[in-house]
GUVEXLO-623411 format. One record per residue: residue number from 1; residue in three letters; x, y, z of N, C-alpha, C in turn. Coordinates in steps of 0.05 Angstrom, whole numbers, plus 5000, padded with zeros to 4 digits. Example, Ala and Ser with C-alpha at 12.3 -4.5 7.8 and 13.67 -1.06 7.14 Angstrom:
BEGIN
1|Ala|5264|4886|5156|5246|4910|5156|5264|4934|5156
2|Ser|5257|4955|5142|5273|4979|5143|5258|5001|5157
***
This chain:
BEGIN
1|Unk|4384|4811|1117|4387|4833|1136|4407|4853|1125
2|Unk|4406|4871|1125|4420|4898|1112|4446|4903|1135
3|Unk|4464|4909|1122|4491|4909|1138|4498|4942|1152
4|Unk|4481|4949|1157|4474|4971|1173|4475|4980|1195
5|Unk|4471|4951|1213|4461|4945|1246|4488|4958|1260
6|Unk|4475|4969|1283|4497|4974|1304|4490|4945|1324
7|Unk|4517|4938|1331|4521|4921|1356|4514|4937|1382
8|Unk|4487|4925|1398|4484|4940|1414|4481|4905|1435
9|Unk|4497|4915|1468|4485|4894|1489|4462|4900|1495
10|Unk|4442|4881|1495|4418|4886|1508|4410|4863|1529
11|Unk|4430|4852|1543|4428|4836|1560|4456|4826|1575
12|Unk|4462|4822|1604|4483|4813|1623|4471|4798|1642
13|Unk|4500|4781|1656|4489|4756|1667|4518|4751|1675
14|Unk|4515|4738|1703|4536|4731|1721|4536|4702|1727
15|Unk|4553|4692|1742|4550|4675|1756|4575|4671|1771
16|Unk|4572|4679|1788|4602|4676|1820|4597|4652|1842
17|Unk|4616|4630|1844|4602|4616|1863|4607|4622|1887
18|Unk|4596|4606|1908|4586|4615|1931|4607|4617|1950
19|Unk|4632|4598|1942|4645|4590|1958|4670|4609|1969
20|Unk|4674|4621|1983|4699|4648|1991|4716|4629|1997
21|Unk|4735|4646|1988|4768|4629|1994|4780|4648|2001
22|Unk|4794|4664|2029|4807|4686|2034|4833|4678|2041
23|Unk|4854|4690|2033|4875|4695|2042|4895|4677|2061
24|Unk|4878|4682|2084|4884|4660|2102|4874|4632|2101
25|Unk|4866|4632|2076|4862|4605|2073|4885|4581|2066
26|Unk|4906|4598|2065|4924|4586|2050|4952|4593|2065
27|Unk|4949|4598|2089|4961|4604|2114|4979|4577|2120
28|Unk|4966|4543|2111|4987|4530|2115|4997|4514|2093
29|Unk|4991|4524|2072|5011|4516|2045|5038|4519|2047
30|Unk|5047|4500|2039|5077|4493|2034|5077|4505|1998
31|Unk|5095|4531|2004|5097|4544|1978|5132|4535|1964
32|Unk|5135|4538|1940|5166|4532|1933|5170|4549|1911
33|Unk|5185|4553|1902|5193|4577|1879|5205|4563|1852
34|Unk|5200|4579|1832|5200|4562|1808|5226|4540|1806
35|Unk|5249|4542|1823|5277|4523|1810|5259|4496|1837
36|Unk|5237|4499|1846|5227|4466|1868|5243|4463|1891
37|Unk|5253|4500|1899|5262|4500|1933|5236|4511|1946
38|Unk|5240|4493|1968|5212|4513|1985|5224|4543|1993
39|Unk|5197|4555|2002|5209|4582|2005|5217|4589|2033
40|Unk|5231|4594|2040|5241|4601|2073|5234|4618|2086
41|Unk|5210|4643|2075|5193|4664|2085|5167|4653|2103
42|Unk|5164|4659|2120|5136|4653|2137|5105|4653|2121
43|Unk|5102|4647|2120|5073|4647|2089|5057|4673|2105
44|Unk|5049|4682|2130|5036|4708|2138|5053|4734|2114
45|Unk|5077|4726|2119|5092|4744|2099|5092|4750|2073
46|Unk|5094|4717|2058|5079|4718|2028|5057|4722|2021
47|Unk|5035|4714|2040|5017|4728|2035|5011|4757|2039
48|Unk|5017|4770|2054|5020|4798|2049|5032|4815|2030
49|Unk|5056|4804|2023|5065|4817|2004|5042|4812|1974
50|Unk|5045|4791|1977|5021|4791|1961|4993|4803|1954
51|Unk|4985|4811|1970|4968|4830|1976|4964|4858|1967
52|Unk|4994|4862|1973|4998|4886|1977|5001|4893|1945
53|Unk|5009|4869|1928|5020|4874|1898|4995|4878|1876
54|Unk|4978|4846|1896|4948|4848|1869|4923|4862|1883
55|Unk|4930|4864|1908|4900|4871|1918|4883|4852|1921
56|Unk|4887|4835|1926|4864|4809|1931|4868|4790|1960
57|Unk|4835|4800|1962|4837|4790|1995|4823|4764|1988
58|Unk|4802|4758|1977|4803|4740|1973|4789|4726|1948
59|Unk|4778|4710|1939|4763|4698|1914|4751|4672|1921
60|Unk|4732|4666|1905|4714|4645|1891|4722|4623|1879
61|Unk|4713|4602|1886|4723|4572|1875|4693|4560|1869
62|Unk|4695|4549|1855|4671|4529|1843|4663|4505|1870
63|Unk|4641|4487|1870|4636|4478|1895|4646|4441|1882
64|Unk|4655|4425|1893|4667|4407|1880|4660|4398|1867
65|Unk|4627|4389|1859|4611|4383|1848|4606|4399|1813
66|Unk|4613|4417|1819|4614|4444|1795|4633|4444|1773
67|Unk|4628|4445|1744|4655|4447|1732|4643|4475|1716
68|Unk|4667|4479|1694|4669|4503|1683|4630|4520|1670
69|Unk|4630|4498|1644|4608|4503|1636|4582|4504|1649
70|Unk|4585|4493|1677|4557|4506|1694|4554|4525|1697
71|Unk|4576|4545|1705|4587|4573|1709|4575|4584|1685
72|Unk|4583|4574|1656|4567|4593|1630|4545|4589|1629
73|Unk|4531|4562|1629|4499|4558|1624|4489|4584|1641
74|Unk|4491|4575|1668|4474|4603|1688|4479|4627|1686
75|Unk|4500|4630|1677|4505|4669|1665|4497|4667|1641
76|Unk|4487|4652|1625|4478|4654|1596|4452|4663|1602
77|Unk|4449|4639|1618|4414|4647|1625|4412|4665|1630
78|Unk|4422|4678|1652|4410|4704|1665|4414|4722|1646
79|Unk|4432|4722|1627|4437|4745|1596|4408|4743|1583
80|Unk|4405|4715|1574|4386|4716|1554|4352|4729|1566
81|Unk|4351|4723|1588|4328|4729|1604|4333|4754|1599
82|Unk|4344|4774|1621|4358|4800|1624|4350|4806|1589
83|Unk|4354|4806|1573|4348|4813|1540|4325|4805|1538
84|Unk|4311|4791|1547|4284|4778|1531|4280|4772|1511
85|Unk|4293|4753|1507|4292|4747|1478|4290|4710|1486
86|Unk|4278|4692|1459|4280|4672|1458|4303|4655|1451
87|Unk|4321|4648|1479|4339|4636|1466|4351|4614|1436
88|Unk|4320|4604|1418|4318|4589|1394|4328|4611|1369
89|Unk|4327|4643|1381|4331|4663|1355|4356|4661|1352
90|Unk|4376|4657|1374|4401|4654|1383|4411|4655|1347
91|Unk|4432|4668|1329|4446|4662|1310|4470|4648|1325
92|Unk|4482|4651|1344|4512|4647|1358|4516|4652|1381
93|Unk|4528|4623|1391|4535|4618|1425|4565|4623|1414
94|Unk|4578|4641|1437|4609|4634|1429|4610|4638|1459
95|Unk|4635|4616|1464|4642|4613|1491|4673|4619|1502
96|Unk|4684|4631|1507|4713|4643|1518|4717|4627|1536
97|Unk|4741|4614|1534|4743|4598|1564|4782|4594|1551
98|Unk|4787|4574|1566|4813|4570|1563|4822|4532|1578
99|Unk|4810|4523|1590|4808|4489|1597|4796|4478|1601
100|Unk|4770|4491|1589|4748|4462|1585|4733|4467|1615
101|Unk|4721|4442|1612|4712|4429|1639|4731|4421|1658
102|Unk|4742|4418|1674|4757|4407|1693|4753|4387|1718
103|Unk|4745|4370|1720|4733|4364|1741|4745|4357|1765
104|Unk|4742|4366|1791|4751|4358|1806|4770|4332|1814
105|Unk|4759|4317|1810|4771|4281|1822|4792|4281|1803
106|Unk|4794|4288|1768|4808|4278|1754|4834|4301|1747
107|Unk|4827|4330|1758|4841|4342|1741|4848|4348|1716
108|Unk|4841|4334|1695|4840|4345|1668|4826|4355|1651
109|Unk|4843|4368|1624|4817|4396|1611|4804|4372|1593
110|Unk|4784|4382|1596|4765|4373|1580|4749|4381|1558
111|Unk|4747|4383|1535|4737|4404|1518|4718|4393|1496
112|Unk|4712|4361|1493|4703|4357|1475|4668|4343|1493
113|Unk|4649|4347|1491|4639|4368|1469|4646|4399|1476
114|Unk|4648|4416|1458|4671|4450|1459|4647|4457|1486
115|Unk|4660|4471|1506|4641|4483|1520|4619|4499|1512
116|Unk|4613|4511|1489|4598|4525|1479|4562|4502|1474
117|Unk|4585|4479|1458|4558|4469|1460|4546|4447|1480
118|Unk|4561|4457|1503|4548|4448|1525|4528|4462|1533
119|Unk|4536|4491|1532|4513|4503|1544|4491|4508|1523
120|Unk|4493|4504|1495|4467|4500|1481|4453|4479|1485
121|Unk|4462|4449|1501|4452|4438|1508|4439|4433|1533
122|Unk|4452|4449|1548|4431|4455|1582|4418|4477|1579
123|Unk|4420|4498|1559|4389|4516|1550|4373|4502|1533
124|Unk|4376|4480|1520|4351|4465|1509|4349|4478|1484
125|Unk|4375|4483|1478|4357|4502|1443|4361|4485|1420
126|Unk|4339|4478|1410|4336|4451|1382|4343|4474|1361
127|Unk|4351|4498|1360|4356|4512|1336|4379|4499|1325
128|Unk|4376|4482|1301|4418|4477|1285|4426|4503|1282
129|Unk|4409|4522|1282|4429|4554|1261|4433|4559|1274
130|Unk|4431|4559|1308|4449|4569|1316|4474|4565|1331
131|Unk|4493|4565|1320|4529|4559|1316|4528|4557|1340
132|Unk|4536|4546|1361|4563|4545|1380|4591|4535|1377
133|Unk|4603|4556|1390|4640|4548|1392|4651|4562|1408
134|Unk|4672|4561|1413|4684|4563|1429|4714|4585|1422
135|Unk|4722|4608|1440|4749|4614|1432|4764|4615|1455
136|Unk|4789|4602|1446|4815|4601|1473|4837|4628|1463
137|Unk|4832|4641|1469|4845|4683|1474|4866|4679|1496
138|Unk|4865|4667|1515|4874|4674|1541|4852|4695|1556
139|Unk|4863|4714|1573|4839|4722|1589|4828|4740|1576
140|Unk|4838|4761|1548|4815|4770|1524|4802|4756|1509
141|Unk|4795|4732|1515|4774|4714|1496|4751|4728|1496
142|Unk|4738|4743|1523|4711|4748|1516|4702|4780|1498
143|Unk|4733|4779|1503|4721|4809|1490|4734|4805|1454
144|Unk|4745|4786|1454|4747|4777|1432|4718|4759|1413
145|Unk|4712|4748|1429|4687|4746|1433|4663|4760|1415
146|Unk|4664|4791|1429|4648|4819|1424|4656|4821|1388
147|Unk|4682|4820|1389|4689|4830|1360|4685|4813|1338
148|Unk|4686|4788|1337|4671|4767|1322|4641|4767|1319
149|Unk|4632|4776|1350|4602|4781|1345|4591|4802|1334
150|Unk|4609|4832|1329|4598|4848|1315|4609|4851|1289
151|Unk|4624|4834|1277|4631|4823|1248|4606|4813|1235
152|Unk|4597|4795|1247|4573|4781|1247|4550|4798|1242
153|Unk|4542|4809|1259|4527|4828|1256|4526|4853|1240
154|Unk|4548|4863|1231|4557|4887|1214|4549|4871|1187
155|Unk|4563|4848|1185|4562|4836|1155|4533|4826|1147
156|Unk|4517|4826|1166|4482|4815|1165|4479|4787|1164
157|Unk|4500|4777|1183|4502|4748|1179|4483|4739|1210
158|Unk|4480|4755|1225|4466|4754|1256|4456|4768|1267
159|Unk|4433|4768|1278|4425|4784|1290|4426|4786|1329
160|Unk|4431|4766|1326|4433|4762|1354|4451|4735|1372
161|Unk|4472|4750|1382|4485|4723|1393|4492|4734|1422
162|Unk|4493|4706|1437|4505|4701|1458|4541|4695|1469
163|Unk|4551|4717|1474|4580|4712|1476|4584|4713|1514
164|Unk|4599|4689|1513|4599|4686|1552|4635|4673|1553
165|Unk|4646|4689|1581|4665|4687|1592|4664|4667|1611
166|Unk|4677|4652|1614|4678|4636|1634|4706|4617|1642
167|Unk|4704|4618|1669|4745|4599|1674|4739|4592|1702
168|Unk|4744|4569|1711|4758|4558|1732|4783|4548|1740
169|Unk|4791|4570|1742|4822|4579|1745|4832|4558|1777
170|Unk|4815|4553|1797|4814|4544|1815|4829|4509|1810
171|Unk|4822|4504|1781|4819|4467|1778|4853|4467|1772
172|Unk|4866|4490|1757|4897|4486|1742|4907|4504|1747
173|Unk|4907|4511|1790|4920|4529|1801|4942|4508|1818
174|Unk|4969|4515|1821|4983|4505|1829|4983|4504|1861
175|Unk|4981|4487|1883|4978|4496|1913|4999|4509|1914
176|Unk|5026|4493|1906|5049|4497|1925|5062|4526|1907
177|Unk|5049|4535|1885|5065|4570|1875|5048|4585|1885
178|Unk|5059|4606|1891|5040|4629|1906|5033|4641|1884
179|Unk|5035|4648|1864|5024|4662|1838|4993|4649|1840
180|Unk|4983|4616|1849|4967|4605|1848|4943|4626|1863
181|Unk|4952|4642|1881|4932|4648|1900|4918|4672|1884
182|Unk|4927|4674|1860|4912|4700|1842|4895|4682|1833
183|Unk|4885|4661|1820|4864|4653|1803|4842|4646|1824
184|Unk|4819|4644|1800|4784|4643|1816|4772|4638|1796
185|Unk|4743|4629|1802|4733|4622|1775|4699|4643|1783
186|Unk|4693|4637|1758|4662|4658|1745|4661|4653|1719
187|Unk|4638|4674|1718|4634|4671|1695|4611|4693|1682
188|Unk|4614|4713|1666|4599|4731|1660|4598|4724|1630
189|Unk|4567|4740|1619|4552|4739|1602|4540|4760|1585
190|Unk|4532|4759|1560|4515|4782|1545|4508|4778|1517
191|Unk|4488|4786|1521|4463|4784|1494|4477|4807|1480
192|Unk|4487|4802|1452|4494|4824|1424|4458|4826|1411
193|Unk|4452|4845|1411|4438|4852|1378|4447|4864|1358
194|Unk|4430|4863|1332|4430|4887|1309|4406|4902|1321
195|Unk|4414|4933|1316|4392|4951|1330|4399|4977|1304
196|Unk|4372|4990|1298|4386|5005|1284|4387|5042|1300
197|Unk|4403|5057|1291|4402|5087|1311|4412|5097|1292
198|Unk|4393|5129|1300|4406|5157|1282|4434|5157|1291
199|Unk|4439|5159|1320|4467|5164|1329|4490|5142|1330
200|Unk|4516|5136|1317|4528|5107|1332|4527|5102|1359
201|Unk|4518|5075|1362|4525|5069|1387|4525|5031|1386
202|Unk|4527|5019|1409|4546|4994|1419|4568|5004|1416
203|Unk|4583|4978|1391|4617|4977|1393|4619|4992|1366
204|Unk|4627|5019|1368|4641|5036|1355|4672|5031|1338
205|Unk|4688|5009|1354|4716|5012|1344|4732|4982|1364
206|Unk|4750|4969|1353|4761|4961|1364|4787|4954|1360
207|Unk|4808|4938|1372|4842|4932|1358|4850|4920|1379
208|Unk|4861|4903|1364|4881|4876|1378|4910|4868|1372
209|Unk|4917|4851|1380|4946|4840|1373|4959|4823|1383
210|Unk|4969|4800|1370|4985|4779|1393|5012|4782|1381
211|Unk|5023|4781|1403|5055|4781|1410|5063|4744|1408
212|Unk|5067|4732|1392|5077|4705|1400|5100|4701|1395
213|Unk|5115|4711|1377|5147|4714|1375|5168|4704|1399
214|Unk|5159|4720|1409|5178|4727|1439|5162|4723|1464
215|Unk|5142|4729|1463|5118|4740|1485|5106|4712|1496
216|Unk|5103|4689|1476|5082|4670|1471|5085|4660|1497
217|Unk|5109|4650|1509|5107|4642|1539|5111|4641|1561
218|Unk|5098|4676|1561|5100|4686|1583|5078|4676|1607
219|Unk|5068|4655|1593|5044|4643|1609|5036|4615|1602
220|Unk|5039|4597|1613|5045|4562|1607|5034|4548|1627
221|Unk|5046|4523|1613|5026|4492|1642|5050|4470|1638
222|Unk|5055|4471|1676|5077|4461|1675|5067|4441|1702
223|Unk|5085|4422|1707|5084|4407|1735|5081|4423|1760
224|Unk|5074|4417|1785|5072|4432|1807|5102|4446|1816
225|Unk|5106|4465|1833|5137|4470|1837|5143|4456|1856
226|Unk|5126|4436|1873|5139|4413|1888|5151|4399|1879
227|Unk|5166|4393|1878|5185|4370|1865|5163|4338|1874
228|Unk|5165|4341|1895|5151|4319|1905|5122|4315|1909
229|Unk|5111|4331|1882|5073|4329|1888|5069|4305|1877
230|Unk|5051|4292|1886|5045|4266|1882|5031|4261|1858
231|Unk|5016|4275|1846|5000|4277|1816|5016|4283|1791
232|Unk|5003|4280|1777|5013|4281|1743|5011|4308|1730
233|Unk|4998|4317|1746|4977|4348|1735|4991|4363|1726
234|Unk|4983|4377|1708|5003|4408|1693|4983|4430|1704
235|Unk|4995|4453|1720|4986|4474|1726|4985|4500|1713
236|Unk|4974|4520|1715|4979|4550|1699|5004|4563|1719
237|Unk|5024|4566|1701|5047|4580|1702|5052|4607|1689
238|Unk|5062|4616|1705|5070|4648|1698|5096|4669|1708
239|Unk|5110|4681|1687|5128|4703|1690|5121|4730|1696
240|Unk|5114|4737|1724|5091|4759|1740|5104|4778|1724
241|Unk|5139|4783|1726|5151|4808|1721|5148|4812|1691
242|Unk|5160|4791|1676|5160|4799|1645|5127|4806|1631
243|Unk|5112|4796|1649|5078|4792|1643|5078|4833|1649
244|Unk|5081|4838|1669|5079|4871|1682|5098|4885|1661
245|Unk|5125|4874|1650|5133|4895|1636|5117|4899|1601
246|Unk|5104|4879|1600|5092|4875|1563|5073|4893|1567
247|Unk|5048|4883|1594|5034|4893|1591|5031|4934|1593
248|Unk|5053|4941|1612|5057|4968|1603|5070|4980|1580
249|Unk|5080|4959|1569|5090|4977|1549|5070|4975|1510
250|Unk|5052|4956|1526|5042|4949|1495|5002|4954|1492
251|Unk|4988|4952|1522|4965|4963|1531|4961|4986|1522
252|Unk|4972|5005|1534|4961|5032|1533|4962|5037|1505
253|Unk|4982|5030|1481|4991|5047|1457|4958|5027|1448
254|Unk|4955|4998|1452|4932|4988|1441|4908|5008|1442
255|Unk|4911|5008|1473|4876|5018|1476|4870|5043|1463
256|Unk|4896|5067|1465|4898|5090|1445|4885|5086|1416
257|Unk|4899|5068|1405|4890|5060|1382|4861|5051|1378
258|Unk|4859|5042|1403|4815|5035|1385|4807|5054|1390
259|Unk|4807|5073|1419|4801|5107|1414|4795|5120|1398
260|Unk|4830|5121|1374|4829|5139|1360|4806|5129|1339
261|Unk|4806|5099|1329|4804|5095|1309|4759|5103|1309
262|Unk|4753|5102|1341|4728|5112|1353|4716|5147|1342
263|Unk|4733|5155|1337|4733|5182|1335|4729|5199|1354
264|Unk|4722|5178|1388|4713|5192|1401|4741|5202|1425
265|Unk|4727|5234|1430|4748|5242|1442|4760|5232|1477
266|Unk|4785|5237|1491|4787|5214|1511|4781|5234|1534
267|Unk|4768|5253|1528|4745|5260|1558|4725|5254|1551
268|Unk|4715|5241|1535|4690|5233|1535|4683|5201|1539
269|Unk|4706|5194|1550|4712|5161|1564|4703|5161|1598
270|Unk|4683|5150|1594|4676|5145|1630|4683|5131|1638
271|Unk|4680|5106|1636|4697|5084|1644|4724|5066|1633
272|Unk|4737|5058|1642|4766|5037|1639|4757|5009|1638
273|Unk|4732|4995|1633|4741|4965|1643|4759|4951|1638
274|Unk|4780|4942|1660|4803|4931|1649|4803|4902|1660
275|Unk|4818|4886|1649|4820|4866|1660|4827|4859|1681
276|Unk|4815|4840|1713|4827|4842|1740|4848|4817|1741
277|Unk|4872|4828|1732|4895|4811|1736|4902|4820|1759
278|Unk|4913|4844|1769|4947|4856|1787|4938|4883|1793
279|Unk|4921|4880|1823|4918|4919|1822|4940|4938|1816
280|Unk|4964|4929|1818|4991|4943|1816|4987|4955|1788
281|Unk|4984|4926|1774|4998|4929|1740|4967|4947|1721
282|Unk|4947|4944|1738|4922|4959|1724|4919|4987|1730
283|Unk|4933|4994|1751|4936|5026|1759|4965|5039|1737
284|Unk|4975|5020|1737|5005|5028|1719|4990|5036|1697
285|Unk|4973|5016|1681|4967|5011|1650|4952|5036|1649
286|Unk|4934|5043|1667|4918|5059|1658|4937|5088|1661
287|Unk|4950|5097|1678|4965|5120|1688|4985|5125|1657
288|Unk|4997|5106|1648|5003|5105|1629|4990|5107|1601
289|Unk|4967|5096|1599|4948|5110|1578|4935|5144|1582
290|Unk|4931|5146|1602|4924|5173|1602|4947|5189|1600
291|Unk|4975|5178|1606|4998|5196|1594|4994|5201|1567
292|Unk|4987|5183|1552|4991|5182|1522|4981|5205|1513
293|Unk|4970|5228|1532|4947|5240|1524|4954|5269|1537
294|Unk|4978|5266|1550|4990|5284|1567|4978|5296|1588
295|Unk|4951|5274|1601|4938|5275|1623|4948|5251|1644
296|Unk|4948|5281|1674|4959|5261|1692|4939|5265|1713
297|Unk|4920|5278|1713|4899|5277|1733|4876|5261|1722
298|Unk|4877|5241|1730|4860|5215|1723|4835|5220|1731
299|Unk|4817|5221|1723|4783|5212|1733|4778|5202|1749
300|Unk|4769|5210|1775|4760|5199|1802|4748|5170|1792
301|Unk|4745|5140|1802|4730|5123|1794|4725|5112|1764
302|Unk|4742|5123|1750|4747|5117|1723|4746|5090|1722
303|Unk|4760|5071|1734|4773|5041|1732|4752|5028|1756
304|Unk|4732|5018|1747|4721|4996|1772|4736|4972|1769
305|Unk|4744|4964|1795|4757|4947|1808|4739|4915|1817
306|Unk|4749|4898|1820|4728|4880|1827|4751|4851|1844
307|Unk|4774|4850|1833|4799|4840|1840|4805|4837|1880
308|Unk|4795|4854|1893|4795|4844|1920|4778|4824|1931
309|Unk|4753|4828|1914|4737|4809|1928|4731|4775|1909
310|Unk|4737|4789|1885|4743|4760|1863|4767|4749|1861
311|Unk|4785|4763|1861|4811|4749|1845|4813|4753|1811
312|Unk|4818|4739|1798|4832|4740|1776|4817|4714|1754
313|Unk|4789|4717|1749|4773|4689|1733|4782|4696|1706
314|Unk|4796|4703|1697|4808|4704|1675|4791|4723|1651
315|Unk|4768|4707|1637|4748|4709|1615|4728|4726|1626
316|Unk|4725|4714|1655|4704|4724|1662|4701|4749|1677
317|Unk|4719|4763|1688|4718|4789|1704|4713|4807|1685
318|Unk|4719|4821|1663|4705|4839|1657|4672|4830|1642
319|Unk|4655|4821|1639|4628|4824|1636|4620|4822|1665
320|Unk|4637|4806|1682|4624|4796|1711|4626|4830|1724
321|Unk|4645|4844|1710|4641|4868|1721|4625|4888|1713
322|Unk|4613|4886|1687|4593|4901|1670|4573|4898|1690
323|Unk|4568|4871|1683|4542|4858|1690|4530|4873|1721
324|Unk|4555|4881|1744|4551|4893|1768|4546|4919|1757
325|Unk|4558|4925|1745|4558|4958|1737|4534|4970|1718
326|Unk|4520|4951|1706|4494|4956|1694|4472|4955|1716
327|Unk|4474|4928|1738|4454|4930|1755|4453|4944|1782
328|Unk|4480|4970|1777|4475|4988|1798|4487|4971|1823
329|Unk|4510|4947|1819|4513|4941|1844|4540|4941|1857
330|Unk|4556|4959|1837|4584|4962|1844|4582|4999|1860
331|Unk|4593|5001|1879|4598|5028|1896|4607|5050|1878
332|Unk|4593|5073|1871|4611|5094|1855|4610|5091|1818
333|Unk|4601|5076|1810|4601|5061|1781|4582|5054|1773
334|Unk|4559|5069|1752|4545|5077|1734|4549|5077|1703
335|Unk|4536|5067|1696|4541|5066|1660|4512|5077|1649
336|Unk|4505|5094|1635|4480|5117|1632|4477|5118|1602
337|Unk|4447|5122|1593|4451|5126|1564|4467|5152|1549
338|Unk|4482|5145|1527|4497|5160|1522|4535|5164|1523
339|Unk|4533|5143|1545|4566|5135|1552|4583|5121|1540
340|Unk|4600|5134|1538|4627|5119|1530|4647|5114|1549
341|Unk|4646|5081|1536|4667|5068|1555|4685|5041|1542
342|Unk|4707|5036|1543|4716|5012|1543|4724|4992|1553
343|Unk|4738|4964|1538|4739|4947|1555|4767|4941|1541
344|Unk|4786|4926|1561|4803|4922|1549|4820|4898|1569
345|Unk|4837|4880|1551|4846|4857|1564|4871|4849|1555
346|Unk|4881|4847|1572|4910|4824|1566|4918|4800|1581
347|Unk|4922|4782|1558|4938|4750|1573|4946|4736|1555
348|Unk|4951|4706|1567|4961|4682|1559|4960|4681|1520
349|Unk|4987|4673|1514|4988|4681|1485|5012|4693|1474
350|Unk|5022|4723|1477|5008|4744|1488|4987|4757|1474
351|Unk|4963|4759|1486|4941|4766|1476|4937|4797|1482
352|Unk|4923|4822|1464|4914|4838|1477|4886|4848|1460
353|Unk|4875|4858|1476|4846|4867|1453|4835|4893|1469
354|Unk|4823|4920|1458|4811|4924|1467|4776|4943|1446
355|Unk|4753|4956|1457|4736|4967|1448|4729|4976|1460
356|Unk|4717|5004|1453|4709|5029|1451|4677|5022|1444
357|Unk|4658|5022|1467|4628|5021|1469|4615|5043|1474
358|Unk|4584|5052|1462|4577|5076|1476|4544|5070|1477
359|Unk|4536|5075|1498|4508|5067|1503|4492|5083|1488
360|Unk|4478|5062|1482|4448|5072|1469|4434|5098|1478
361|Unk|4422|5126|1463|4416|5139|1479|4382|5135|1480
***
């Protein structure tokens, strides 16, 4: 195959489970703060404040029966369908995740066989060529993901792969920290091709960077903050504030940079997909990238949101949010031939990645 091909998506795929978990669900948790004092605030109160910080009323949990890689198999599917293509052409499953399987009863990650080729095994594909694996990014895995898959494809090594986001953030959420009440699990999906076009289009440009020096643990797995939880379990831990100051000061100069390196100009950016961590810290990041630019009147609807009614699935909110936004089912948010838009993510690590896409015309 000639190293020619543009990376274009020609297929998305979701999978959200059924189960709502709001707010008040967690009305009689006994919360404690990282030194394992309980907290002396009325939880109506922490929860609000909380609210008020990420914007999340409420999110999605897997049904007990459910672990991680069910979540990818069914958004794979619905990708590969959605593309039409025969899943056996598949060159590459790559799977974004961050702890495996999890299962309920036992609590622990589970990773061997890699989630990836779990789900080549519940699609039934007898192809050996085509690779599955797995990458642990933190919550840019999937779009890390994208950039491996259009390596691949640039170099004429693939023509077609499957890259899927997926986390159940739900299984290695802590009850008793309130930070816990941000995670959810999903899982979104998408078919890469080689396509060839007079004009560029797919992924035009991208740039990344991990901070591990200093940065590396700003996000960990530690015991419950109960002193007195009765299990063994290590939970996802996190530094909200030092997490909010990296990410403004080191996002925006990123995402500038795959821009520039795009050639394309930044009014000709329709959309923001950003990662749904912190409505707070995603209004900052972006207000701040459009400074870079000495623009302060932001684009009506620029940034689709998805964080009130999901939460925070890590891998999986931005395709889980394409995936709405291709099928016309998010309010105000359209993606049209011809558009430019990016995606962009930061986490655990510290991880950041972002690219600069532009639809097929």
């Amino acid at each position: 195959m000639q190293a020619n091909y543009q990376t274009v998506i020609t297929g998305s795929g979701r999978c959200i489970p059924n189960n709502i978990v709001k707010n008040s669900d967690f009305i009689n948790n006994e919360f404690y703060d990282e030194s394992g004092v309980k907290m002396d605030k009325p939880n109506e109160e922490i929860i609000q404040k909380f609210k008020e910080i990420t914007g999340i009323e409420e999110r999605r949990y897997l049904e007990d029966h459910q672990v991680n890689s069910d979540l990818a198999f069914n958004a794979g599917k619905v990708a590969i369908e959605d593309a039409g293509i025969d899943p056996e052409e598949l060159d590459y499953i790559i799977v974004a995740h961050n702890f495996g399987d999890v299962k309920k009863s036992t609590g622990s990650v589970d990773t061997i066989p890699s989630v990836a080729s779990r789900v080549k095994h519940q699609l039934g594909i007898n192809n050996p060529e085509a690779i599955a694996y797995d990458i642990i990014f933190g919550c840019p895995g999937w779009i890390q993901g994208l950039i491996q898959a259009n390596y691949y494809i640039k170099s004429g090594d693939a023509s077609k792969i499957l890259v899927i986001g997926t986390e159940a953030l739900s299984r290695v959420s802590d009850p008793h920290d309130r930070d816990g009440m941000i995670f959810a699990d999903g899982a979104g999906a998408t078919i890469l091709e080689a396509k060839t076009s007079e004009q560029p289009a797919g992924i035009l440009s991208h740039a990344a960077r991990s901070d591990a020096l200093n940065e590396a643990y700003l996000m960990w797995m530690e015991r419950s903050n109960n002193p007195n939880y009765p299990g063994d379990e290590i939970f996802i831990k996190m530094n909200g504030r030092k997490q909010f100051e990296y990410a403004l000061n080191t996002v925006p100069p990123l995402l500038k940079k795959a821009v520039e390196k795009s050639g394309v100009d930044i009014t000709k950016i329709k959309k923001v997909l950003i990662h749904q961590a912190n409505e707070k810290m995603d209004n900052a990041m972006l207000k701040n990238f459009f400074k870079l630019y000495g623009i302060r009147d932001i684009p009506k609807d620029i940034m689709p949101m998805t964080i009130s009614k999901l939460g925070n699935n890590s891998v999986g909110t931005i395709p889980v949010m394409l995936d709405m936004i291709l099928r016309g089912e998010m309010e105000n948010q359209h993606i049209g031939p011809g558009d430019h838009f990016v995606f962009v993510s930061v986490g655990a690590g510290m991880n950041i990645n972002a690219i600069v896409y532009k639809m097929p015309e």
